[in-house]
Backbone as CSV, one residue per row, in Angstrom:
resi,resn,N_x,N_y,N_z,CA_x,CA_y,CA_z,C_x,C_y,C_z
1,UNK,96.595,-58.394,61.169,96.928,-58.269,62.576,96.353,-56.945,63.073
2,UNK,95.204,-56.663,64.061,95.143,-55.857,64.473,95.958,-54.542,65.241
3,UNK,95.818,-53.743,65.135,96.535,-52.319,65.364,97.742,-52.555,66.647
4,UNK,96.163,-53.316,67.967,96.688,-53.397,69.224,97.344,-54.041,69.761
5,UNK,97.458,-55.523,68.769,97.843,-56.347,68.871,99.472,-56.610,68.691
6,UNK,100.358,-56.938,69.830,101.419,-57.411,69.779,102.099,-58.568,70.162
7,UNK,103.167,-59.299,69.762,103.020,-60.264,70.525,105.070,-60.610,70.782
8,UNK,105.084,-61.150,71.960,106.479,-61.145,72.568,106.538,-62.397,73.360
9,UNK,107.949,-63.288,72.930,108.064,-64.401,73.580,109.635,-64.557,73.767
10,UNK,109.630,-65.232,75.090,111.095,-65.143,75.409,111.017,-66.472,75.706
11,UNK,112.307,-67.349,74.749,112.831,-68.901,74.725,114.045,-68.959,76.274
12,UNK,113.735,-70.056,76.472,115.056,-70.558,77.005,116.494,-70.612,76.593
13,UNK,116.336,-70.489,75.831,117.781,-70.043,75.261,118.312,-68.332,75.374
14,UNK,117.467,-67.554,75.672,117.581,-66.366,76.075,117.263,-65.454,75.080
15,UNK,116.283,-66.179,74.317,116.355,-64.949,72.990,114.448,-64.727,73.257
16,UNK,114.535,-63.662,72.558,113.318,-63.034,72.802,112.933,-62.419,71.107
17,UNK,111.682,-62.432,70.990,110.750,-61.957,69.420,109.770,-61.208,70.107
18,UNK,109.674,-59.671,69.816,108.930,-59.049,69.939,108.471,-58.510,68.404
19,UNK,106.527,-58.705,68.198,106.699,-58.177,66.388,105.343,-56.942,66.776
20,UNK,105.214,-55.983,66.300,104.609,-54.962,66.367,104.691,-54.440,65.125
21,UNK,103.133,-54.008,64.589,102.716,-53.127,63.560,103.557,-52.022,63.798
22,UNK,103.637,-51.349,62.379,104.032,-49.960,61.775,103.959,-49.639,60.976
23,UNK,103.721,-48.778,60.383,102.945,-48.005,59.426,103.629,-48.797,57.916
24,UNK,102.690,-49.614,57.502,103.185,-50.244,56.288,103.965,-51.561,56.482
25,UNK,103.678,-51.938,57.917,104.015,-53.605,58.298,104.135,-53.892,59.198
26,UNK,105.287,-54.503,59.907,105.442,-55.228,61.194,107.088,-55.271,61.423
27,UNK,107.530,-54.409,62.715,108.685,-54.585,62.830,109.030,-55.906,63.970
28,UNK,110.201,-56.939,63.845,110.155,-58.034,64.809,111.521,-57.701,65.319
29,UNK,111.260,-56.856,66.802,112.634,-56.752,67.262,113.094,-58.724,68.128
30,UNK,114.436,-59.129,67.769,115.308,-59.786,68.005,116.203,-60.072,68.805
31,UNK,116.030,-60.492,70.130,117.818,-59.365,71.099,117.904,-61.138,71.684
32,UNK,118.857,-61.544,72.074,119.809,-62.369,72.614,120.129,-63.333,71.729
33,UNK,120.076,-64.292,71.956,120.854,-65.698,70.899,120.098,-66.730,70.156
34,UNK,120.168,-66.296,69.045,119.088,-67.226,68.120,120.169,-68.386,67.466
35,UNK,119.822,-69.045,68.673,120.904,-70.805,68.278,119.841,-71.476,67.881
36,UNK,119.537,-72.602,67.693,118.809,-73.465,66.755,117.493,-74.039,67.949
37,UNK,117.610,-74.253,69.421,116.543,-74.548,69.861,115.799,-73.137,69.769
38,UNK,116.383,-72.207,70.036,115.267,-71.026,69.819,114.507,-70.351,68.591
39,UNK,115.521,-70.897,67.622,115.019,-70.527,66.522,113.759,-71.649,65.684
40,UNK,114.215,-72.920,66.711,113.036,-74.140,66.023,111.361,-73.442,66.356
41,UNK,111.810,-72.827,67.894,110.670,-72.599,68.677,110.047,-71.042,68.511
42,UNK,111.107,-70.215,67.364,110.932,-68.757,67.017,109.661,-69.253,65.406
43,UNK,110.060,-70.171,64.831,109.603,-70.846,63.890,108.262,-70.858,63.746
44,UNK,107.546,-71.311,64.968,106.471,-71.052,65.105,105.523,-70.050,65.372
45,UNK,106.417,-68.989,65.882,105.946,-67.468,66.359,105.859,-66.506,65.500
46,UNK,107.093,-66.924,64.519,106.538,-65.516,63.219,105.425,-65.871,62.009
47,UNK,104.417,-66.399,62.425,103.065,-66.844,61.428,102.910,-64.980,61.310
48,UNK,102.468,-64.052,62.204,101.874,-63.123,61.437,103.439,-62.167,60.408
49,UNK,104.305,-62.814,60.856,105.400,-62.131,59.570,104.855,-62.361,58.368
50,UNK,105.081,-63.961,58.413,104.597,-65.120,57.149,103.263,-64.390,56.758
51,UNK,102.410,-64.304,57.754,100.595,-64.121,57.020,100.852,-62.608,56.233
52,UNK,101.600,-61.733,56.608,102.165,-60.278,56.460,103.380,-60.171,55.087
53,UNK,103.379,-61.136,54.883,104.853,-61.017,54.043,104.381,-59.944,52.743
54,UNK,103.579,-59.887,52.202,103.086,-58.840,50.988,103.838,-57.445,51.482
55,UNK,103.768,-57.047,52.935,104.249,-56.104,53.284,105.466,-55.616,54.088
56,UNK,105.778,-54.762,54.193,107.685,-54.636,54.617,107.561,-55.061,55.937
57,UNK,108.680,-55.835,56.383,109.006,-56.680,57.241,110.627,-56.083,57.720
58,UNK,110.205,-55.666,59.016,111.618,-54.854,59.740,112.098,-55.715,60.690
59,UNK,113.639,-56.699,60.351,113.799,-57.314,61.347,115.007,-56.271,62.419
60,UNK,114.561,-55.949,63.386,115.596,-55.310,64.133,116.232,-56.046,65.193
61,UNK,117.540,-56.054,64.776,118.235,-57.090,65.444,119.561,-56.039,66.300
62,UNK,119.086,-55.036,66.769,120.112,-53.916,67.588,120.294,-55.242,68.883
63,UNK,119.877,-55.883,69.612,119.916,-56.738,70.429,120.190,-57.891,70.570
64,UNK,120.655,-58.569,69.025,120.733,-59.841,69.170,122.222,-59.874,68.978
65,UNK,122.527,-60.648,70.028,123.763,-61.195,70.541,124.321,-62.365,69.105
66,UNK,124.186,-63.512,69.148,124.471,-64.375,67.652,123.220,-64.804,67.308
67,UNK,123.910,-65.621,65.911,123.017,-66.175,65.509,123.606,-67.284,64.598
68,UNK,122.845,-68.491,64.812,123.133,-69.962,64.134,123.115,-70.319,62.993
69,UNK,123.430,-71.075,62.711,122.871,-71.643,61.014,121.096,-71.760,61.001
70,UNK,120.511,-71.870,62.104,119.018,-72.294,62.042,118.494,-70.855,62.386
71,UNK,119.039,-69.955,62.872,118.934,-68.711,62.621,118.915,-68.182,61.697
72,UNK,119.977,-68.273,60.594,119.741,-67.606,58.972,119.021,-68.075,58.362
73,UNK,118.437,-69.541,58.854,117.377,-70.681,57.939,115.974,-69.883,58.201
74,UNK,115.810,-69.676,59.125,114.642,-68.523,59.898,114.505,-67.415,59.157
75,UNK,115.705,-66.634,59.254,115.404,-65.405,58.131,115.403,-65.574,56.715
76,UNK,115.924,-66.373,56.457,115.285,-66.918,54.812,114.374,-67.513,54.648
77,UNK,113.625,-68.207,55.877,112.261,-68.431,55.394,111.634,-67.226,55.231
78,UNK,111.509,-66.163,56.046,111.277,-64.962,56.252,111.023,-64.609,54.571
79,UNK,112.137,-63.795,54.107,112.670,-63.685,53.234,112.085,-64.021,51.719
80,UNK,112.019,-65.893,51.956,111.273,-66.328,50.758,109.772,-66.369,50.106
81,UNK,109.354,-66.064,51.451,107.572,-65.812,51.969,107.530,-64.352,51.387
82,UNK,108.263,-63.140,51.619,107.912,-62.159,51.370,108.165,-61.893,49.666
83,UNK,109.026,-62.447,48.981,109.782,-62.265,47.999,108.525,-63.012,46.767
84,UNK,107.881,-63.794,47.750,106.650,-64.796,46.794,105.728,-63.953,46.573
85,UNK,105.475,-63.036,48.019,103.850,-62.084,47.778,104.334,-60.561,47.641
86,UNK,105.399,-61.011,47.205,105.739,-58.899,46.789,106.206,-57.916,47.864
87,UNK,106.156,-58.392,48.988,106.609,-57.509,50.379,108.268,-57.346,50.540
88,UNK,108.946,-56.962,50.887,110.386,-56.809,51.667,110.592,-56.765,53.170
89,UNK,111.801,-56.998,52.974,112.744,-57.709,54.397,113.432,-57.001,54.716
90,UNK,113.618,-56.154,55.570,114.757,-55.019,55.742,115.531,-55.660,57.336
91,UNK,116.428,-55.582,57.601,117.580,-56.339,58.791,118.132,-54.905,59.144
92,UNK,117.835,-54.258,60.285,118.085,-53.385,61.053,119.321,-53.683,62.168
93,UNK,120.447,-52.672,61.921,120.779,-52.484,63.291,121.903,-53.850,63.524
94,UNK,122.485,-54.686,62.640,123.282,-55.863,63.010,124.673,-55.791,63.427
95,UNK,125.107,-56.215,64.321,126.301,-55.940,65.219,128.013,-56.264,64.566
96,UNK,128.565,-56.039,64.617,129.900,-56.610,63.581,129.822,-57.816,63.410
97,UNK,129.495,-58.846,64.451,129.700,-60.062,64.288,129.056,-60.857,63.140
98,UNK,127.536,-60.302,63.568,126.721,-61.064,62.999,126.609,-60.710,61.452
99,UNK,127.017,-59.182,60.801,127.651,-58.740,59.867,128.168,-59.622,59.371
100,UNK,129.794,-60.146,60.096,130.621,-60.894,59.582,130.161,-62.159,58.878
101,UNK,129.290,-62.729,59.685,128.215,-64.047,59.667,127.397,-63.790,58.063
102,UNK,126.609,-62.912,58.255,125.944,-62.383,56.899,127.027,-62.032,55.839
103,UNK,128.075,-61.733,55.555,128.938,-61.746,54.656,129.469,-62.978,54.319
104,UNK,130.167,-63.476,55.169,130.610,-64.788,54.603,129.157,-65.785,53.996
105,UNK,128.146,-65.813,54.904,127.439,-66.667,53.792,126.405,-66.027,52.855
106,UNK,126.508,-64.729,52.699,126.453,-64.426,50.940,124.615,-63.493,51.421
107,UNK,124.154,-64.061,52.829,123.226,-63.178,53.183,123.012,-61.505,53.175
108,UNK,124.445,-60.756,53.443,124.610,-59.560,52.919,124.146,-59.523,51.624
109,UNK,123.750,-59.924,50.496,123.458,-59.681,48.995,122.380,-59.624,49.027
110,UNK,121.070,-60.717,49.892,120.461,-61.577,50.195,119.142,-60.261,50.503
111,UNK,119.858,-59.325,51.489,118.958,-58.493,52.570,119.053,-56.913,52.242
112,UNK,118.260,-56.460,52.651,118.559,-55.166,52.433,119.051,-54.719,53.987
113,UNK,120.101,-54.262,54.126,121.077,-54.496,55.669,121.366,-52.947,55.633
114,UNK,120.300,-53.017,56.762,121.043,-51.453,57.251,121.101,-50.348,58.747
């Protein structure tokens, strides 16, 4: 992915993916509600995570309101892509709730959460 290159899309569902280079990868800030139509349609937008996965992958989620079951399916694809080519997944910034969400289904173990 080139230097200059960024790219930002906002679903109907109100959630928005912004992913931008940084020094040693690509951070993908996250902010409103990743319910399952947005996340079908987020699915398709993180190819340069996926093409990137060898290298650290910052999901910053200071903005995201919830998140679905097809939401955590999203970040474990994430996740499993990077874990194949040697890169990491770091989850920035997650709000109590969604905390709560990542604990009960075992994703806290899963991530490096901080």
């Amino acid at each position: 992915m080139p230097s200059a290159r960024r790219a930002c899309h906002q679903y109907a569902s109100t959630m928005t993916l912004d992913i931008k280079e940084h020094q040693g990868g690509l951070t993908a800030t996250i902010a409103g509600r990743l319910d399952t139509p947005s996340a079908v349609k987020a699915q398709q937008e993180i190819t340069p995570l996926l093409e990137n996965a060898d290298k650290e992958i910052i999901l910053d989620c200071e903005q995201l309101e919830y998140i679905s079951s097809s939401g955590l399916r999203l970040f474990l694809s994430i996740r499993k892509e990077t874990a194949a080519k040697g890169g990491k997944v770091i989850v920035e910034h997650i709000n109590d709730d969604i905390k709560k969400v990542f604990t009960m289904t075992g994703f806290i173990k899963l991530f490096d959460v901080r």
